[in-house]
C-alpha positions as CSV (number, residue, x, y, z in Angstrom):
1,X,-53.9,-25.1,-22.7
2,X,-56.1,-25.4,-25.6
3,X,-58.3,-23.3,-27.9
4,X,-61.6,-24.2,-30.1
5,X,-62.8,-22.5,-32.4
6,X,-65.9,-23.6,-34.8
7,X,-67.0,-23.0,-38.1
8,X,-70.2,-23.4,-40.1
9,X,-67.3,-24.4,-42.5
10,X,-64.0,-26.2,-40.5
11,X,-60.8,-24.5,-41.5
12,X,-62.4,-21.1,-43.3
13,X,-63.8,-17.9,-42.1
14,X,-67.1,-17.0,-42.6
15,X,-66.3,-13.2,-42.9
16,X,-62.9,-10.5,-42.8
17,X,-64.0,-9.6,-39.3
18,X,-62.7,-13.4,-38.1
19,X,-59.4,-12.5,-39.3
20,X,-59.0,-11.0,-36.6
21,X,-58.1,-14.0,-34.2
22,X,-54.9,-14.4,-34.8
23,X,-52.0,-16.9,-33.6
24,X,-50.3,-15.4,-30.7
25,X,-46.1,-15.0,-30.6
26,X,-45.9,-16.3,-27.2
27,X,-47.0,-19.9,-27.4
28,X,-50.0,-21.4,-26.3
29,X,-51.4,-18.1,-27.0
30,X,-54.3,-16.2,-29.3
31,X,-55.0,-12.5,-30.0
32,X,-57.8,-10.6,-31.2
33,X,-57.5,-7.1,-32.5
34,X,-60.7,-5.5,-31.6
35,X,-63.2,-5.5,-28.6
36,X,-64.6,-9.1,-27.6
37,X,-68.3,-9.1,-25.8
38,X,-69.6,-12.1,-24.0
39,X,-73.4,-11.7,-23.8
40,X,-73.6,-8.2,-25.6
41,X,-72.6,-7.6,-29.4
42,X,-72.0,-3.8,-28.5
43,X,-68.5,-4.1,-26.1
44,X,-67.4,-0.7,-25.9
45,X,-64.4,-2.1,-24.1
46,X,-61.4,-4.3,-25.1
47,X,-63.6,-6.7,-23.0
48,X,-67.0,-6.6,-22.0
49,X,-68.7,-9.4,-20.0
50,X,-72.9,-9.1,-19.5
51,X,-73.0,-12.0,-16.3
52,X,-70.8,-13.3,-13.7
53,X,-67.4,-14.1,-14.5
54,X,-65.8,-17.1,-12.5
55,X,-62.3,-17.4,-12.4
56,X,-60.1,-20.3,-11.2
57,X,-57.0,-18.9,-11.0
58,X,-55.5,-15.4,-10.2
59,X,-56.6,-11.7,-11.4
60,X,-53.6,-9.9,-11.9
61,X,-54.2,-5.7,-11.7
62,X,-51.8,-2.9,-12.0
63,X,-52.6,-1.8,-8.8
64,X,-52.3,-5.6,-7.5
65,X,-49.2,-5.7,-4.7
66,X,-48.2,-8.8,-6.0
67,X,-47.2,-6.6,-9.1
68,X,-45.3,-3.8,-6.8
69,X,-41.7,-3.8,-4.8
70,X,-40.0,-1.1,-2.5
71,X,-43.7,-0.2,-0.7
72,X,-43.2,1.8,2.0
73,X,-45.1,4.2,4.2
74,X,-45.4,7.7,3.3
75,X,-45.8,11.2,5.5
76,X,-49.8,11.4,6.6
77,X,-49.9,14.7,7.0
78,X,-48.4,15.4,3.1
79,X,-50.9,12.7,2.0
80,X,-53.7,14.4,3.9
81,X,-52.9,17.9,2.5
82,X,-53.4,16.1,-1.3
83,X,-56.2,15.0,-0.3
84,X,-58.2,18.3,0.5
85,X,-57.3,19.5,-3.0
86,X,-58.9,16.4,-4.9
87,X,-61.9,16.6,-6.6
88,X,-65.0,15.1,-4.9
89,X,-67.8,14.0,-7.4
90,X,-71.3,12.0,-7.3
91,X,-72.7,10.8,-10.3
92,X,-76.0,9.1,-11.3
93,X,-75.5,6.3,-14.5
94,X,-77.2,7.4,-18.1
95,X,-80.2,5.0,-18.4
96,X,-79.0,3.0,-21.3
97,X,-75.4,2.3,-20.0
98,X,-77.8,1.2,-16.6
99,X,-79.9,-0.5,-18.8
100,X,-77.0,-2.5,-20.7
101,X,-75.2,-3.6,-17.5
102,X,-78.4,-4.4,-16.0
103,X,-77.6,-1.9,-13.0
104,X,-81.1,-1.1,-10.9
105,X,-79.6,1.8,-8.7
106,X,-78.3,4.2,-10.8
């Protein structure tokens, strides 16, 4: 595992804001402290990527099963009560987050 970085000068920063990148503590690792966008300089996200994203390897999500242990089946009709008292909701997307994530249907 390796990581590039360029410079218009090798070995200095060309503003404060690329202090940022830092050397991570676990090796083989680097951090940034702020919100990184890849085809959009307005991330309002830890991460934002405007395009497909291909990954060769594993997501790994909170809600992944890989990530859980002692799963087990729970009473329907308890589940079912919850249910009826959740909130329902449809929503239409504001034109410019649509128009940023290049959504059509909003």
């Amino acid at each position: 595992h390796e990581f590039s970085f360029q410079a218009s000068n090798p070995g200095q920063f060309e503003n404060d804001s690329d202090v940022l990148w830092q050397r991570g503590h676990v090796p083989e690792t680097i951090v940034y402290h702020g919100r990184v966008g890849i085809n959009t300089d307005a991330p309002d996200e830890a991460l934002v990527v405007c395009g497909n994203a291909k990954v060769m390897g594993r997501v790994m999500h909170p809600s992944d099963s890989r990530a859980k242990q002692n799963i087990r089946e729970v009473d329907t009709n308890e589940q079912l009560r919850r249910i009826t008292q959740m909130r329902l909701v449809e929503y239409d997307y504001k034109p410019e987050f649509a128009s940023v994530m290049g959504i059509k249907n909003t």
